[in-house]
VOKOL-377425 format. One line per 5 residues: number of its first residue (from 1); their letters; for each residue x, y negated, z negated of N, C-alpha, C. Coordinates in Angstrom, 2 decimals. Example, Ala and Ser with C-alpha at 12.3 -4.5 7.8 and 13.67 -1.06 7.14 Angstrom:
<rs>
1 = AS = 13.19/5.69/-7.80/12.30/4.50/-7.80/13.20/3.30/-7.80 ~ 12.85/2.25/-7.08/13.67/1.06/-7.14/12.90/-0.03/-7.87
</rs>
This chain:
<rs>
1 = XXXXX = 79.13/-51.65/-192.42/79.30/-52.82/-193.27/79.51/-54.04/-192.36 ~ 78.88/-55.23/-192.65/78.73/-56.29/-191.56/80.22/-57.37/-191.99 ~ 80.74/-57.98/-191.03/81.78/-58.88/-191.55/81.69/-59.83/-192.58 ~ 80.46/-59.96/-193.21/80.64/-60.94/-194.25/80.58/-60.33/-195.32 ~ 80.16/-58.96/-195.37/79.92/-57.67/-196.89/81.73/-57.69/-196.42
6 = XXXXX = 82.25/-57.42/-195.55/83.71/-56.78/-195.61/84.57/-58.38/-196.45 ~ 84.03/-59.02/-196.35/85.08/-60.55/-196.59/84.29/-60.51/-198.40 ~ 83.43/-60.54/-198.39/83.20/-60.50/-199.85/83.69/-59.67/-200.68 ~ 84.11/-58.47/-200.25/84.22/-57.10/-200.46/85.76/-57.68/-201.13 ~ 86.70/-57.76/-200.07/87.89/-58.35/-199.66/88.27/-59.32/-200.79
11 = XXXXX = 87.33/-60.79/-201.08/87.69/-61.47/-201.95/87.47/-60.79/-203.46 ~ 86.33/-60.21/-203.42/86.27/-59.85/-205.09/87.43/-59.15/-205.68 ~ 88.13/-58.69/-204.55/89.62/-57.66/-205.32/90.30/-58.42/-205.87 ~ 90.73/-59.84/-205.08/91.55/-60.74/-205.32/91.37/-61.26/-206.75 ~ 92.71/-62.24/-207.03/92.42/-62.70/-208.57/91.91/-63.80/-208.67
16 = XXXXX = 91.35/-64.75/-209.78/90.13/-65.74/-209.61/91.52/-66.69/-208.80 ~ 92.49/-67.10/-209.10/93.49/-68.23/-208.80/93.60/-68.09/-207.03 ~ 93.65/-66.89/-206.63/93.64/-66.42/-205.35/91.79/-66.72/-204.59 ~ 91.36/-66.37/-205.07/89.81/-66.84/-205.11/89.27/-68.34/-204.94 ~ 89.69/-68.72/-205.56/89.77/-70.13/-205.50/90.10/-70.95/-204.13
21 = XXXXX = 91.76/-70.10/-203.83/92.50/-70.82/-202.71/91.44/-70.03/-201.44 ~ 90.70/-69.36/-201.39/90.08/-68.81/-200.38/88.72/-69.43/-200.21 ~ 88.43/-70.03/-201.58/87.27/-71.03/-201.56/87.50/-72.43/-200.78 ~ 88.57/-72.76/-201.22/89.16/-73.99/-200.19/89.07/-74.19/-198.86 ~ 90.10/-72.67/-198.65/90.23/-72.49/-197.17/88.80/-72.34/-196.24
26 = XXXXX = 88.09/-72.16/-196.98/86.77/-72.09/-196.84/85.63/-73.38/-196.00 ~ 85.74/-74.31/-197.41/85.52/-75.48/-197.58/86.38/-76.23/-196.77 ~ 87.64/-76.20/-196.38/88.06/-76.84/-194.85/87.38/-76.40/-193.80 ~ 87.71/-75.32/-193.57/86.99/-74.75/-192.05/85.65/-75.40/-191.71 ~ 84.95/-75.28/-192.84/83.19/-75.76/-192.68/83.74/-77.15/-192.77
31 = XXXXX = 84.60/-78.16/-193.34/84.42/-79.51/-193.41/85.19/-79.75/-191.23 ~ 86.36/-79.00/-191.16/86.58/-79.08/-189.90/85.48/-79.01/-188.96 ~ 84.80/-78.13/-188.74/83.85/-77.81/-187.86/82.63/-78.80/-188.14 ~ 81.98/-79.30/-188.96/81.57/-80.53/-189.21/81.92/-81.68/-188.59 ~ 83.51/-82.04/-188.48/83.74/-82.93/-188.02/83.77/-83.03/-186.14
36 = XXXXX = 83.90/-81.67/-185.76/84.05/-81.31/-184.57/82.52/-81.69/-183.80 ~ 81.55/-81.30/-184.79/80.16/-81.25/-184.41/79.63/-82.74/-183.63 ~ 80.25/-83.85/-185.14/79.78/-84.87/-184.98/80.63/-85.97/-183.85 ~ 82.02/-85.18/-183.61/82.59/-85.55/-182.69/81.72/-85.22/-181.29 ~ 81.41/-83.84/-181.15/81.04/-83.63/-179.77/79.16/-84.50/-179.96
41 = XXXXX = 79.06/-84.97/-180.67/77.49/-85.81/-180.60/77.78/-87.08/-180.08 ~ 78.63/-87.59/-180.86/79.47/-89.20/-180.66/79.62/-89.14/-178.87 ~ 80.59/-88.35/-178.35/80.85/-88.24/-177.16/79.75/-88.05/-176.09 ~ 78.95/-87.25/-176.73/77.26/-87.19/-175.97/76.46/-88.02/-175.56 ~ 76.89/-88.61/-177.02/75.83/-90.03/-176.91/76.20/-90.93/-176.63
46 = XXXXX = 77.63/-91.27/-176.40/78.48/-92.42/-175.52/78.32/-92.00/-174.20 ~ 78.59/-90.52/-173.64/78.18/-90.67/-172.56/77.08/-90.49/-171.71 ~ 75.79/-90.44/-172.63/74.92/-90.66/-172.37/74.11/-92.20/-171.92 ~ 74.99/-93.10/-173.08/74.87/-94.43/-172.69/75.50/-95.39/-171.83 ~ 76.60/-94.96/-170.98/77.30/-95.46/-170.12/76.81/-94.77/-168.87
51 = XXXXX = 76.18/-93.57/-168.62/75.61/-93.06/-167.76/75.16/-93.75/-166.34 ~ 76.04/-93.83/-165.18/74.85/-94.77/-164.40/75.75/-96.15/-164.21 ~ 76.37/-96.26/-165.48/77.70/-97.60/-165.18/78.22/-97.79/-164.37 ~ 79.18/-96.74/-163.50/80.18/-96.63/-163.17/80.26/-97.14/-161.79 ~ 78.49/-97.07/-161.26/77.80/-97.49/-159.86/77.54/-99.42/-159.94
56 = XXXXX = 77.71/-99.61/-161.08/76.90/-100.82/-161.52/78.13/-101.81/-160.90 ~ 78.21/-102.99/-159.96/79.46/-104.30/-160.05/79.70/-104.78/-160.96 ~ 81.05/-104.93/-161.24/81.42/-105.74/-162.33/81.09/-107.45/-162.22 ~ 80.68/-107.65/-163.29/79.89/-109.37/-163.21/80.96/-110.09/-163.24 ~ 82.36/-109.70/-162.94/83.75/-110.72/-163.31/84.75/-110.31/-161.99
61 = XXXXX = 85.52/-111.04/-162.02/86.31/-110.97/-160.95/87.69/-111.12/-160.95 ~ 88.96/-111.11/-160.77/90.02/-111.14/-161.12/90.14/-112.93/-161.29 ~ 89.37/-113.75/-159.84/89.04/-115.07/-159.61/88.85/-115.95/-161.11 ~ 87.99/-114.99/-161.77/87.63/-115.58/-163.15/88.29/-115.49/-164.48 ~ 89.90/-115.25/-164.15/90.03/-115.01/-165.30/91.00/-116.57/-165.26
66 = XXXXX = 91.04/-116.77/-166.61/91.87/-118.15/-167.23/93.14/-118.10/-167.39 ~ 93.42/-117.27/-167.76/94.78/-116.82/-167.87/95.64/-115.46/-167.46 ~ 96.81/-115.97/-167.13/97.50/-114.27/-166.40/98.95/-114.18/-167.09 ~ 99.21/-113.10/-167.17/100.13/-112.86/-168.02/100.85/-112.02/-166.88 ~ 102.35/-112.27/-166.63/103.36/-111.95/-166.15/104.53/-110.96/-167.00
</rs>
C-alpha cells in the first residue's frame, strides 16, 4: 500500500469534523510550500540581477555626500 492509499485509508476512519481539520492542515502545508517556492524564485531572480555588481565602482563617494550625521 503506497503512502497516500495509507493517509486516505487513515482519514476515512476519522469523523467528518476531524476530516475537515485534516483538510486544513492540508491546505496550509500546500499554501506554505507555495510560499517557500515563490520565495526561493524572488531570491533567484534578485540574484540573478545583481549578478556581476559587486565588481562594478560605486558612481558616489563618501566626498559626495551633503550631509553627515554624527
Amino acid at each position: 500500500m503506497s503512502l497516500a492509499e495509507t493517509i486516505i485509508k487513515d482519514v476515512e476512519a476519522l469523523s467528518e469534523s476531524k476530516q475537515v481539520e485534516v483538510l486544513d492542515f492540508v491546505q496550509y502545508l500546500r499554501s506554505k510550500e507555495e510560499k517557500q517556492e515563490i520565495k526561493d524564485w524572488v531570491d533567484f531572480s534578485l540574484s540573478s540581477a545583481i549578478r556581476g555588481m559587486e565588481d562594478e565602482q560605486a558612481p558616489y563617494s563618501l566626498n559626495d555626500i551633503k550631509e553627515s550625521f554624527s
